[in-house]
C-alpha positions as CSV (number, residue, x, y, z in Angstrom):
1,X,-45.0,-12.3,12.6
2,X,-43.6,-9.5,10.5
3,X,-42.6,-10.2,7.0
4,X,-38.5,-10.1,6.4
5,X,-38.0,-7.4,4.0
6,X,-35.0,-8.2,1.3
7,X,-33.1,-6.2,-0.9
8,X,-30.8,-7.0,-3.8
9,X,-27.4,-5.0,-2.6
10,X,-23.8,-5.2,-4.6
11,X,-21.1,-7.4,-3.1
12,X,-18.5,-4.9,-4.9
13,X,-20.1,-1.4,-3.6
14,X,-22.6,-1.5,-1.2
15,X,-25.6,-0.5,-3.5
16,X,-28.9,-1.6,-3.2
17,X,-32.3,-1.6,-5.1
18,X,-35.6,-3.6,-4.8
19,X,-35.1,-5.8,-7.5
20,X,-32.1,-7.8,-8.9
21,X,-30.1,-5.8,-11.6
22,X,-27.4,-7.6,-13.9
23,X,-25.3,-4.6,-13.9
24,X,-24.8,-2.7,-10.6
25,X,-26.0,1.4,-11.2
26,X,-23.1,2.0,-8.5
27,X,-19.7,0.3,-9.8
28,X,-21.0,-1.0,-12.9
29,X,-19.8,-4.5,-12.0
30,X,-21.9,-7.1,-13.5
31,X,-23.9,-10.2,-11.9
32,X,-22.5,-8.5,-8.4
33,X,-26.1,-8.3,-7.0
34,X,-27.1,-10.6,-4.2
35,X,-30.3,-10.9,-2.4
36,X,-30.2,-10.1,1.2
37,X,-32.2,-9.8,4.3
38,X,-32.5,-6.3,5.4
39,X,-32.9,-5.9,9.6
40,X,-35.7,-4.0,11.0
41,X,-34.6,-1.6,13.8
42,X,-38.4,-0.4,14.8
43,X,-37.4,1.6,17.7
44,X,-34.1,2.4,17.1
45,X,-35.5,6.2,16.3
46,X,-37.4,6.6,19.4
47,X,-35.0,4.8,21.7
48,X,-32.4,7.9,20.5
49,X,-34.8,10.7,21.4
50,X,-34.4,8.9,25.6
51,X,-30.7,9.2,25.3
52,X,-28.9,11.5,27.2
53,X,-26.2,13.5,26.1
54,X,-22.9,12.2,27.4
55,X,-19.8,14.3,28.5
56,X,-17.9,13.4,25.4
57,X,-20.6,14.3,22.6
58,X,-21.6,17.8,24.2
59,X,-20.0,20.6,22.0
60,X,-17.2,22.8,23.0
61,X,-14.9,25.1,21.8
62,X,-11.9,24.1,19.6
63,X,-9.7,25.9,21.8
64,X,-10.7,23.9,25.3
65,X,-9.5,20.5,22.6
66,X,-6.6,19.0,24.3
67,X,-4.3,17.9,21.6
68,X,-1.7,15.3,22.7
69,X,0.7,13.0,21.3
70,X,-1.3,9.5,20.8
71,X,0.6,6.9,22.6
72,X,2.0,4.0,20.5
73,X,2.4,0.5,20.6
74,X,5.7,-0.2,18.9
75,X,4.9,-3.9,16.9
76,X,8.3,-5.0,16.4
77,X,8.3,-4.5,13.5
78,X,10.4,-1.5,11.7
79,X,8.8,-1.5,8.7
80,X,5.4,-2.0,9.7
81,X,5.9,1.1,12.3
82,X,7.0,3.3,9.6
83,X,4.0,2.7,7.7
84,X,1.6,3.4,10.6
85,X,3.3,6.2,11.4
86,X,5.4,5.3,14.4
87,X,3.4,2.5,15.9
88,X,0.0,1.1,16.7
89,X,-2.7,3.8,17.9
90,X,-4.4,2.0,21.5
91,X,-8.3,2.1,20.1
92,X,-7.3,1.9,16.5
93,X,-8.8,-0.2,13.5
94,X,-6.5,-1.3,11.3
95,X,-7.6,-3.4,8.1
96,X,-4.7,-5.0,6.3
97,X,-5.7,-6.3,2.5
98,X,-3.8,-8.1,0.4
99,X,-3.2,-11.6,-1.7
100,X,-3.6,-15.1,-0.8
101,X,-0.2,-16.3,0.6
102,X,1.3,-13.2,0.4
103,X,1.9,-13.0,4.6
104,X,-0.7,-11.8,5.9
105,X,-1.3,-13.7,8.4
106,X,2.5,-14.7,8.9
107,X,3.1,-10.7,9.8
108,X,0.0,-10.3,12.3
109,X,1.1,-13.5,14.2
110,X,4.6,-12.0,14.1
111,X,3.3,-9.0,15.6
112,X,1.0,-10.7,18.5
113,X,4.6,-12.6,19.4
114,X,6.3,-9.7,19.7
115,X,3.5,-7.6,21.7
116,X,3.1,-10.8,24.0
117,X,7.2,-11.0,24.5
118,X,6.7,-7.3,25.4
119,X,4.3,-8.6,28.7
120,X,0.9,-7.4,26.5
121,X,-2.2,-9.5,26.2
122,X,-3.0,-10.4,22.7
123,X,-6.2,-12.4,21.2
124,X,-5.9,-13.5,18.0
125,X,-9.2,-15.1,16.4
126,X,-9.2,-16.6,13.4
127,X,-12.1,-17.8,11.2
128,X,-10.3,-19.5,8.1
129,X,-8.2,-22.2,10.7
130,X,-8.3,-24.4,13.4
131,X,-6.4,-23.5,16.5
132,X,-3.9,-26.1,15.9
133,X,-2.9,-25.0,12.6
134,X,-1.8,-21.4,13.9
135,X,0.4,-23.5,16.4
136,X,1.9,-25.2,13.3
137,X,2.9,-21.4,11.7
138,X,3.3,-20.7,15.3
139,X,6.1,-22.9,15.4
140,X,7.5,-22.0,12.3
141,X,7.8,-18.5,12.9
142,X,9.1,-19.1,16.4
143,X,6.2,-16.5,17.3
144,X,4.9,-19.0,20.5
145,X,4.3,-17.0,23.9
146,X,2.4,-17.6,26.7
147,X,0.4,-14.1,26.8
148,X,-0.8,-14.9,23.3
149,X,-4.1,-16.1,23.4
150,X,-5.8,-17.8,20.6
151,X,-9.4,-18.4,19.5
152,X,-10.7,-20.2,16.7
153,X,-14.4,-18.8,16.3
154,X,-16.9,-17.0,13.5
155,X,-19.6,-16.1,15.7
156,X,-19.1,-12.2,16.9
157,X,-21.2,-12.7,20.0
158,X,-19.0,-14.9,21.3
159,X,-15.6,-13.3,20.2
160,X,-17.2,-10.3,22.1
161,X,-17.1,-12.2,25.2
162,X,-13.4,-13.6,24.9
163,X,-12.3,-10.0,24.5
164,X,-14.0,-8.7,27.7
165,X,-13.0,-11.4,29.6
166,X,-9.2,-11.5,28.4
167,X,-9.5,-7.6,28.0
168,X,-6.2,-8.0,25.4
169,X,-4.2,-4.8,24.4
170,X,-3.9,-5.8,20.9
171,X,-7.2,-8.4,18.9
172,X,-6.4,-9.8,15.4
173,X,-9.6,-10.9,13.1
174,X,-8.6,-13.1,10.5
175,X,-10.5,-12.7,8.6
176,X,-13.3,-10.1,8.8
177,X,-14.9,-12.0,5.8
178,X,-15.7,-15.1,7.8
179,X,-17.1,-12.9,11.2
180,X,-21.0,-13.1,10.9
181,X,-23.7,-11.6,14.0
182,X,-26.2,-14.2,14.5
183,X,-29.3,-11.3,14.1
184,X,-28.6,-10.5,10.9
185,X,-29.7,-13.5,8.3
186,X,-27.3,-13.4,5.8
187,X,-24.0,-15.5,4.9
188,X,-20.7,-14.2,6.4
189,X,-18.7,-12.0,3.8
190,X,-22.2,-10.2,2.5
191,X,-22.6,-6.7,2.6
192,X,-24.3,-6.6,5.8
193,X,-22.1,-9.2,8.1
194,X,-19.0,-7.5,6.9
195,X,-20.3,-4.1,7.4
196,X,-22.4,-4.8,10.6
197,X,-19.4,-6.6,11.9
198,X,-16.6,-3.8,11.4
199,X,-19.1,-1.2,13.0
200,X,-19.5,-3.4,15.9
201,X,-15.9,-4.3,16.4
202,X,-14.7,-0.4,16.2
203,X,-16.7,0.1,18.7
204,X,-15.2,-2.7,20.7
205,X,-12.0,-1.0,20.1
206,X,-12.9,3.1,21.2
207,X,-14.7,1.8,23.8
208,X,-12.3,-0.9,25.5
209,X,-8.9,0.8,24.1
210,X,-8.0,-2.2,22.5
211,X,-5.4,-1.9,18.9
212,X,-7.8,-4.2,16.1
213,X,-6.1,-5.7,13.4
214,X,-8.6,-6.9,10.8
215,X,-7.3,-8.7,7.8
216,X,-9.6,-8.7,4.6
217,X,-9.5,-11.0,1.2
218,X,-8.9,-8.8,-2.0
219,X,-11.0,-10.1,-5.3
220,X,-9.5,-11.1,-9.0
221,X,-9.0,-7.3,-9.6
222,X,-7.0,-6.9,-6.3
223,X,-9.3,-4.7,-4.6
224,X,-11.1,-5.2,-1.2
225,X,-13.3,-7.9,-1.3
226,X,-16.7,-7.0,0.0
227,X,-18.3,-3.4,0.4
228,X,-16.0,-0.1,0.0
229,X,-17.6,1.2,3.5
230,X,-15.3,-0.9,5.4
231,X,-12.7,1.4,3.6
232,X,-14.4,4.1,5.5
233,X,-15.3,2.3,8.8
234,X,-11.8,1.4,9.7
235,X,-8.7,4.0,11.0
236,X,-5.8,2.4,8.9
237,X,-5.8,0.6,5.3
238,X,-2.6,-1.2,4.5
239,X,-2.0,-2.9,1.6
240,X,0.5,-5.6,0.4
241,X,1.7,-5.6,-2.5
242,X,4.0,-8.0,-4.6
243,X,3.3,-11.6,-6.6
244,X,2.3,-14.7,-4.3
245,X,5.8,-15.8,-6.7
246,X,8.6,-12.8,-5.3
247,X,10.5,-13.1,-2.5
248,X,9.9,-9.5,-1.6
249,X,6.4,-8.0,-0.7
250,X,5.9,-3.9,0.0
251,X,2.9,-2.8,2.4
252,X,1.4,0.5,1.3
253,X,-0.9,2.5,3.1
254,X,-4.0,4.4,0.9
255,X,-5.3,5.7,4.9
256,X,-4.2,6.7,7.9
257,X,-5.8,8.8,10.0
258,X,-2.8,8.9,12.2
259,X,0.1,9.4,9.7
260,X,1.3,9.8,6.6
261,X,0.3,7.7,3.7
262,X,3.3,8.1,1.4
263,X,5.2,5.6,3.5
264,X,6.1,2.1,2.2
265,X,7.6,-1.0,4.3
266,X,9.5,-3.6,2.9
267,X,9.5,-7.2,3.8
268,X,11.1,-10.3,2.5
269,X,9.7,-13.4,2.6
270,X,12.2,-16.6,4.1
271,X,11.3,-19.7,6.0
272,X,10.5,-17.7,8.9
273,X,8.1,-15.4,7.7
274,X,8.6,-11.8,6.2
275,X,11.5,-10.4,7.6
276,X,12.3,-6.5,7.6
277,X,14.9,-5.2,4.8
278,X,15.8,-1.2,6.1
279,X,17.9,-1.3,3.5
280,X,15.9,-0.9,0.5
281,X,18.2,0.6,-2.2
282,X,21.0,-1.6,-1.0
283,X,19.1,-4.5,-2.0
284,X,17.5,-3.6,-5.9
285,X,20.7,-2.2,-7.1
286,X,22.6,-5.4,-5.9
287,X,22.1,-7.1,-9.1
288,X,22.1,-3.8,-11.5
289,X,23.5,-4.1,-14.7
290,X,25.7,-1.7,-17.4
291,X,23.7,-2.4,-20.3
292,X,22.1,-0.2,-22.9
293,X,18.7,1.0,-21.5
294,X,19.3,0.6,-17.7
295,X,19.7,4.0,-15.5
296,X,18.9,4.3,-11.7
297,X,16.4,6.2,-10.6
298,X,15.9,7.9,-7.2
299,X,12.6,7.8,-6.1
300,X,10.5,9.2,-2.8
301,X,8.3,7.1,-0.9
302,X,7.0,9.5,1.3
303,X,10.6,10.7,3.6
304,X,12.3,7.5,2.6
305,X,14.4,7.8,-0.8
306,X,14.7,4.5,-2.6
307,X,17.1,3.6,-5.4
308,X,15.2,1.7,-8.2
309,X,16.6,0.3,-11.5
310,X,14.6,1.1,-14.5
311,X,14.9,-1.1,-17.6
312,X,13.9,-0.1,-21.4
313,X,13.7,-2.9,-24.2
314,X,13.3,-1.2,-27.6
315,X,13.0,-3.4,-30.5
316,X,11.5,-2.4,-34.2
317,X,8.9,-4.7,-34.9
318,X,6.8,-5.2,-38.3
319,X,3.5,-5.3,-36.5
320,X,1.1,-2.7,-36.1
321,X,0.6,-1.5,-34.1
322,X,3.5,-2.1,-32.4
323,X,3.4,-3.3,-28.2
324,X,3.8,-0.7,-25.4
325,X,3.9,-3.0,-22.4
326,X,4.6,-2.0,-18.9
327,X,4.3,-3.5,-15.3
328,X,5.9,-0.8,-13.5
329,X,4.8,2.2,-15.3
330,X,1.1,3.9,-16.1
331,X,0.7,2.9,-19.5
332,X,-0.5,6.4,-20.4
333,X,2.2,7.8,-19.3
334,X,4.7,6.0,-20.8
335,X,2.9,6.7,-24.5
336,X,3.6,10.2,-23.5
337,X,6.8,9.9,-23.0
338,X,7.4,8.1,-26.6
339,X,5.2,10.8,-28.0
340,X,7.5,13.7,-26.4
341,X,10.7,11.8,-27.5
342,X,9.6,11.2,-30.6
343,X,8.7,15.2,-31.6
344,X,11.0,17.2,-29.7
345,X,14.3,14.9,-29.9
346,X,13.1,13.3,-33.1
347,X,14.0,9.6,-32.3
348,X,12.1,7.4,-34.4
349,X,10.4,5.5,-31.7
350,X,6.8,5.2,-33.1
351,X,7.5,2.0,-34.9
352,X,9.2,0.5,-31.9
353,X,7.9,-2.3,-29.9
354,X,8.7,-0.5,-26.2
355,X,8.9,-2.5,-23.2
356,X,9.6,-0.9,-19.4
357,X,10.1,-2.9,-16.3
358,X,11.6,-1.6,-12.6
359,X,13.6,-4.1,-11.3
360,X,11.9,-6.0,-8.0
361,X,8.4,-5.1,-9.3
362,X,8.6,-2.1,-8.1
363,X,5.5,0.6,-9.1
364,X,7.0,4.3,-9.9
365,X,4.2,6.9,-10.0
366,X,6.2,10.3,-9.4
367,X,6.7,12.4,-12.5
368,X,10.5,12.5,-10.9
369,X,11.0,9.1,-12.7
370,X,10.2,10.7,-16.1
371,X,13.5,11.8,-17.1
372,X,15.0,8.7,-16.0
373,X,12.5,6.5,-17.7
374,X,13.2,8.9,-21.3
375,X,16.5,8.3,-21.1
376,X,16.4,4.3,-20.5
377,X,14.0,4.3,-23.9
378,X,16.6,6.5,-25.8
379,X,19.5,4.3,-24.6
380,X,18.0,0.9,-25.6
381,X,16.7,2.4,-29.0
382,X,20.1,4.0,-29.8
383,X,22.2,0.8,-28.5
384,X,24.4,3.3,-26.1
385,X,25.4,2.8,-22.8
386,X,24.9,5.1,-20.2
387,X,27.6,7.2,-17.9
388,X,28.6,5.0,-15.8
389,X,27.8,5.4,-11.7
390,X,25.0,7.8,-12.5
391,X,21.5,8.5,-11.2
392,X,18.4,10.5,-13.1
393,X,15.4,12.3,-12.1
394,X,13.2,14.9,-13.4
395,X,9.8,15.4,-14.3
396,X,9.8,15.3,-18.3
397,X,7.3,18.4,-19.7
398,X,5.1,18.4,-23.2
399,X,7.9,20.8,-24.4
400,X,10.4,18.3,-23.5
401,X,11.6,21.1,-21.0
402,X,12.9,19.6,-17.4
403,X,10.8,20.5,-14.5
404,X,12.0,20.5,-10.6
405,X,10.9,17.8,-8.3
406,X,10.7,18.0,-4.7
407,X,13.6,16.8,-2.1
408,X,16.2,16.6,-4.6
409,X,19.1,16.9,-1.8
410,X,17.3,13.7,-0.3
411,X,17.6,12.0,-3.4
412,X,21.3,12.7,-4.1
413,X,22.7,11.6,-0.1
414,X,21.2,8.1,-1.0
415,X,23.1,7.9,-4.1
416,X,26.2,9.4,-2.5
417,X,25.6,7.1,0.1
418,X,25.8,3.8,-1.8
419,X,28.7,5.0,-4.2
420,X,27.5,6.6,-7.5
421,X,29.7,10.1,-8.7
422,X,27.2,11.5,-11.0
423,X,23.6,13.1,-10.7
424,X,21.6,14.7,-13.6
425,X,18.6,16.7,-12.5
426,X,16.7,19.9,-13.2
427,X,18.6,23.2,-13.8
428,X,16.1,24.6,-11.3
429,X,17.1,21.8,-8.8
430,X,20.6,22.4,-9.0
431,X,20.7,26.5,-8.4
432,X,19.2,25.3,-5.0
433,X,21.7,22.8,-3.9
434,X,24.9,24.9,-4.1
435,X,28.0,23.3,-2.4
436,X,26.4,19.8,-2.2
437,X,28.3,18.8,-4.8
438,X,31.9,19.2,-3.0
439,X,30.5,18.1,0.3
440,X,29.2,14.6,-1.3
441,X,31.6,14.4,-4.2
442,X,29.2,13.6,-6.5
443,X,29.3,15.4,-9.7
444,X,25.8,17.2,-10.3
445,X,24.6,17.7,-14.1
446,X,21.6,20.6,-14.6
447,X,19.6,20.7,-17.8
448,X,17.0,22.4,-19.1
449,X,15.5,20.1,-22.1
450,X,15.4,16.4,-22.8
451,X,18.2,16.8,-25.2
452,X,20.5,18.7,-23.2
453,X,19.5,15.4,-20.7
454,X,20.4,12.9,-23.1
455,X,23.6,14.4,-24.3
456,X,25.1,14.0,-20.8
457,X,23.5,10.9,-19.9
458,X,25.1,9.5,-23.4
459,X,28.2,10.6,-24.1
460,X,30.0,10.1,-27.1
């Protein structure tokens, strides 16, 4: 009987070594190492020297490629589409991450209702529930329909074999954390079962055809839980974003092999699951207010501009040093913003406790956002308000000098569109958008510096 060779690998990373480590050489996590049974594959090497070459792996010329538009599944749901790119890819992998509670599974049983209404068969499996408790939610999200099957099972083996004998068009996996293969001998969510499991499950998918949605559990830190390879394994990586406690939740795609990954969807949760909001900018700016230190931003997610309002609470505090403290804004960032405001326009911010918040907890990582983000600050430390009906954008140099940003006619038709009369932007951004201004009757304000900037935004 051969001996069962173990190997201390990081739950975080993937990285192994021999011997237990308190601090992983790889991610530099601590107390992350785990002792795991390694599988022997003894003839896997010479079992891949008998194999013949197949049709598909022979090498050809990049010009006999056939390129053709993939074929999508259309989910239902708008905002989910956008963020895939138009749909769900037949053969695709698609992990979605996020929160406990924040819909994950709500949204995937949405989608199998809606693919089943369609006439498609759908498998759902979970792991983490019993079959009677996805009635329940079922129920509640009126998502009940006869062509969706559903499974409660953990054991791969046998998830294998309800999938060819159902052959669905669409399989969820809820979650992949709680999938384990019965050859390898360790506990389901380690480094291998995850890893072994998503490699065995994408090759369900190219080789049957069938769209996998995989949902994964995210750690304290809010990243994947479990090894980054499954990052790397799967097609897709969409991640939800927004407090367990918010009514609103954004999905965010970091990969997509079949589209872009600037794209956002927006969801609201209500008694009947996350519902779709198209109408993003509509919906932040419906409680805006007029008050020193609040100015509306346009910003780009991916082709889709979205209004945002951006709040600035500047107070002079006796403690050193004083707070910069910011959920919506790189922290980094925003001290260089105070630093550039504080030399070239000579505000005397420095000894200012400085607080920044986007309304709907909203993240803003253009440089567009830095003009509008200068002038908030400048607004709430002077005590001014703002020109009323008025949007900002601009990406804020070292010089304090205002640099172009990209799709600034985009930006302008949304604010046109929900009623404001006055844009400030880049000089450079304004000698390229000649005319707009009559067409859209919005008045369109070009600087050159962060005072120029401030000086319209604050008139006297």
């Amino acid at each position: 009987m051969a001996k069962k060779k173990t190997m201390f690998v990081c739950q975080q990373c993937g990285y192994d070594a021999p011997k237990w480590l308190g601090r992983c050489p790889g991610c530099g996590q601590w107390n992350t190492m785990a002792e795991e049974v390694i599988q022997q594959e003894k003839d896997s090497r010479q079992q891949g020297l008998n194999l013949g070459l197949s049709d598909k792996s022979r090498p050809v010329p990049i010009t006999q490629v056939r390129v053709e538009d993939l074929p999508r599944i259309t989910s239902g749901s708008g905002e989910l589409d956008r963020v895939l790119g138009g749909g769900i890819i037949p053969g695709s992998m698609v992990l979605i991450v996020g929160d406990p509670g924040i819909g994950k599974s709500s949204l995937n049983l949405k989608v199998c209702s809606n693919l089943a209404e369609a006439g498609k068969s759908v498998l759902y499996v979970t792991g983490e529930e019993s079959t009677r408790q996805v009635r329940m939610r079922a129920d509640r999200l009126n998502a009940v329909s006869e062509k969706l099957m559903i499974a409660s099972e953990t054991n791969l083996e046998v998830i294998e074999k309800h999938i060819l004998d159902i052959k669905p068009s669409l399989l969820v996996i809820d979650s992949i954390q709680t999938i384990f293969r019965p050859d390898i001998q360790s506990a389901p969510g380690s480094v291998s079962q995850v890893r072994e499991c998503a490699v065995e499950l994408l090759r369900i998918a190219k080789t049957n055809g069938i769209s996998v949605l995989v949902i994964g559990h995210v750690t304290k830190d809010g990243t994947l839980a479990g090894p980054r390879v499954l990052e790397h394994i799967v097609d897709t990586v969409l991640y939800f974003e927004g407090g367990s406690n918010s009514e609103y939740r954004l999905l965010r795609a970091v990969k997509n092999r079949f589209g872009s990954t600037n794209e956002i969807g927006l969801f609201e949760m209500r008694g009947i699951g996350l519902v779709d909001v198209p109408d993003a900018s509509k919906l932040f700016l419906s409680e805006r207010t007029e008050d020193a230190g609040s100015i509306i931003v346009p910003t780009m997610e991916g082709t889709r501009p979205l209004l945002v309002e951006v709040q600035a609470l500047v107070a002079k505090t006796p403690y050193v040093p004083p707070h910069r403290t910011s959920d919506s804004v790189d922290l980094k960032r925003l001290q260089l913003l105070l630093a550039v405001l504080e030399k070239r326009v000579h505000l005397s911010i420095g000894a200012c406790d400085v607080y920044v918040k986007v309304a709907g907890s909203i993240r803003i990582d253009e440089p567009a956002a830095d003009l509008g983000i200068c002038v908030a600050m400048a607004s709430s430390f002077a005590g001014r308000l703002l020109r009323p009906q008025t949007i900002v954008f601009g990406e804020v140099g070292l010089a304090g000098e205002i640099r172009a940003v990209s799709q600034a006619e985009g930006r302008i038709r949304e604010a046109a569109r929900l009623g404001f009369s006055n844009a400030i932007l880049p000089q450079k951004n304004l000698e390229q958008l000649k005319g707009l201004d009559k067409e859209l009757g919005v008045r369109l304000f070009g600087t050159v510096n962060l005072q120029d900037a401030l000086a319209v935004a604050m008139p006297r």
